[in-house]
C-alpha positions as CSV (number, residue, x, y, z in Angstrom):
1,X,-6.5,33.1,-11.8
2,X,-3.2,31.6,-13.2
3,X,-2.0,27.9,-11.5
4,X,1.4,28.0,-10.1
5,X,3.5,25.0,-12.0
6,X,5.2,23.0,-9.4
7,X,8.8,23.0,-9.1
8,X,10.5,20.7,-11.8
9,X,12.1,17.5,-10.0
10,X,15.6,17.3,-9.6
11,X,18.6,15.0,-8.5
12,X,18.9,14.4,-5.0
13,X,22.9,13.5,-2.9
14,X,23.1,10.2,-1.3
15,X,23.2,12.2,1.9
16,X,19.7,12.8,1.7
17,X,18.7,9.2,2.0
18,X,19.1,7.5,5.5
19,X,19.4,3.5,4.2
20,X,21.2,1.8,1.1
21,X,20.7,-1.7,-0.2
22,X,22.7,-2.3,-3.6
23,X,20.7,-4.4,-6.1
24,X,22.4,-6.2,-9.7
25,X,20.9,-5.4,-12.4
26,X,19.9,-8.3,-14.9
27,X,20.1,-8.6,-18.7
28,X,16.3,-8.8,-18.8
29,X,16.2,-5.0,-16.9
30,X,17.1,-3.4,-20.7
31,X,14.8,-2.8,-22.8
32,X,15.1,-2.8,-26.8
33,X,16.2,1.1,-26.1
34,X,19.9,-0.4,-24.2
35,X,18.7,1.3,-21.4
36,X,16.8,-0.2,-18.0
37,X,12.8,0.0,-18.3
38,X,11.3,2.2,-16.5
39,X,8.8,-0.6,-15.3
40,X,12.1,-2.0,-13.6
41,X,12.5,0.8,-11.0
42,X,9.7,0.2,-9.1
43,X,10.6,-3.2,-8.5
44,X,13.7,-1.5,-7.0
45,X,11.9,0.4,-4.3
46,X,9.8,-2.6,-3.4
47,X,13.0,-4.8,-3.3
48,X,14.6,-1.9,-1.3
49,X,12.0,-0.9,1.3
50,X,10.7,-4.8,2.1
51,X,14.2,-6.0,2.6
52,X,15.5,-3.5,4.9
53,X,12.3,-4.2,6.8
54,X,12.7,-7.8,7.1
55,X,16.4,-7.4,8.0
56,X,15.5,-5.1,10.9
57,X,12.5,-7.5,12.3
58,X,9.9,-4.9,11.2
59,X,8.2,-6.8,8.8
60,X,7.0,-10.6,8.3
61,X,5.8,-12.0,5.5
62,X,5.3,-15.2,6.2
63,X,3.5,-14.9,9.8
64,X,2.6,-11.0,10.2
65,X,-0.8,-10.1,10.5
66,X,-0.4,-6.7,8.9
67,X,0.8,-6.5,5.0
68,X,1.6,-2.9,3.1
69,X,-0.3,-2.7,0.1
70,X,0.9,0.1,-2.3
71,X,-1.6,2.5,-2.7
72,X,0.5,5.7,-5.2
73,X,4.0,5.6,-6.8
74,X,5.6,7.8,-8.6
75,X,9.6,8.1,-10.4
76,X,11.8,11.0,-12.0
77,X,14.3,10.1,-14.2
78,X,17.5,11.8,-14.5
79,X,20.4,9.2,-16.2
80,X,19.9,6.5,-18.2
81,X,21.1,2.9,-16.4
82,X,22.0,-0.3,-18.2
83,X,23.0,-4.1,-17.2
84,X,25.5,-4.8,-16.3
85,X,25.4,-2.0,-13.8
86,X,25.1,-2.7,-10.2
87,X,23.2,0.5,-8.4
88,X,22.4,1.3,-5.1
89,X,19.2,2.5,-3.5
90,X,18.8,5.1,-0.9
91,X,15.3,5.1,1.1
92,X,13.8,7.3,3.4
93,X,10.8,7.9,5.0
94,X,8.7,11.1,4.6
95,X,5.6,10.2,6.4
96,X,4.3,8.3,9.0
97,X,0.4,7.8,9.7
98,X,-1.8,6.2,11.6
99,X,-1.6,3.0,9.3
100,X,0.1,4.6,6.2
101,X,3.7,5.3,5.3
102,X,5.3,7.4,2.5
103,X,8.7,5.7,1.3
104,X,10.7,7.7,-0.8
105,X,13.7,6.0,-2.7
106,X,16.7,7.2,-4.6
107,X,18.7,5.2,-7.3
108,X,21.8,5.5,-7.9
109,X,24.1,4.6,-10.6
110,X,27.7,5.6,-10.2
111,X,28.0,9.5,-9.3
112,X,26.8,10.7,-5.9
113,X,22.8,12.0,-7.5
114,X,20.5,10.2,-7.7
115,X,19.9,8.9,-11.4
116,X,15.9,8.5,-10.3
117,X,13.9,8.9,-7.4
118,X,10.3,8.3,-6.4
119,X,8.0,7.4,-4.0
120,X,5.1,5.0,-2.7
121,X,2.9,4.7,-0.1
122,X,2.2,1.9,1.9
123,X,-1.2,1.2,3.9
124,X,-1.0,-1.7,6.5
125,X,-4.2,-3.7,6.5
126,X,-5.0,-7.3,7.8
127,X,-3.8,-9.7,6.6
128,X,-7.4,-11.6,6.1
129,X,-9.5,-8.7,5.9
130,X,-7.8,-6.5,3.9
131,X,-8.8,-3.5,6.5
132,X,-6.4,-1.1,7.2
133,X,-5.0,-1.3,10.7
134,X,-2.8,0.9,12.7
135,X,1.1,0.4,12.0
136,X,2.5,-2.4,14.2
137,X,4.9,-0.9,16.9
138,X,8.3,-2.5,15.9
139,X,7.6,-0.8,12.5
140,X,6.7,2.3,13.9
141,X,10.4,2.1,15.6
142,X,12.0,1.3,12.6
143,X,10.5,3.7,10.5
144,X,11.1,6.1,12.5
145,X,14.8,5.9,12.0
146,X,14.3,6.5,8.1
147,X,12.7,9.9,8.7
């Protein structure tokens, strides 16, 4: 029986992302190649995701009982990006459980594709017990305007 490769990622349009927070890049974001490291990126969707959260109400880190912790991530790269560039990122939400959530994040660099794009998943647990916990309800409501 032959596997059936999956299809090979591509570029996404900023249309397809529902929220955009622009991010500097730094001089420490290149690597010895001139180019941002890839490690870089994913600090971009947690800097993306958890400040549009914060700035809607849906998430406190200081007092909330329930805390994402990132359970998968993944990134496609499709241009190279390099300081001093400022980019933007484009997030979405593809999934909503019970007390998980799949963000999925586009980067942009100048150009209306997405130079990467990835995802992670989020499960909300307690804050003290580290137990998963279903999704608070102000979250619920703001996620739900990502899908």
């Amino acid at each position: 029986m032959q596997e059936s490769t999956p299809p090979k990622p591509s570029p996404e349009p900023r249309s397809a992302y529902r929220a955009f927070r622009s991010i500097a890049t730094r001089w420490m974001d290149n690597d010895a190649y001139g180019h941002v490291n890839n490690v870089v990126y994913y600090s971009w969707f947690d800097t993306a995701v958890n400040a549009h959260l914060i700035e809607q109400g849906a998430l406190d880190i200081h007092e909330g009982q329930a805390i994402g912790l990132v359970i998968e991530t993944q990134c496609n790269y499709f241009a190279s990006l390099a300081f001093p560039q400022v980019i933007e990122t484009g997030i979405r939400v593809a999934r909503i459980g019970t007390s998980s959530v799949r963000y999925e994040v586009g980067i942009f660099g100048e150009g209306e594709m997405t130079a990467a794009k990835g995802h992670f998943v989020h499960v909300y647990v307690d804050k003290t017990t580290r137990r998963p916990v279903p999704l608070p309800e102000k979250l619920k409501t703001v996620l739900e305007t990502l899908v």
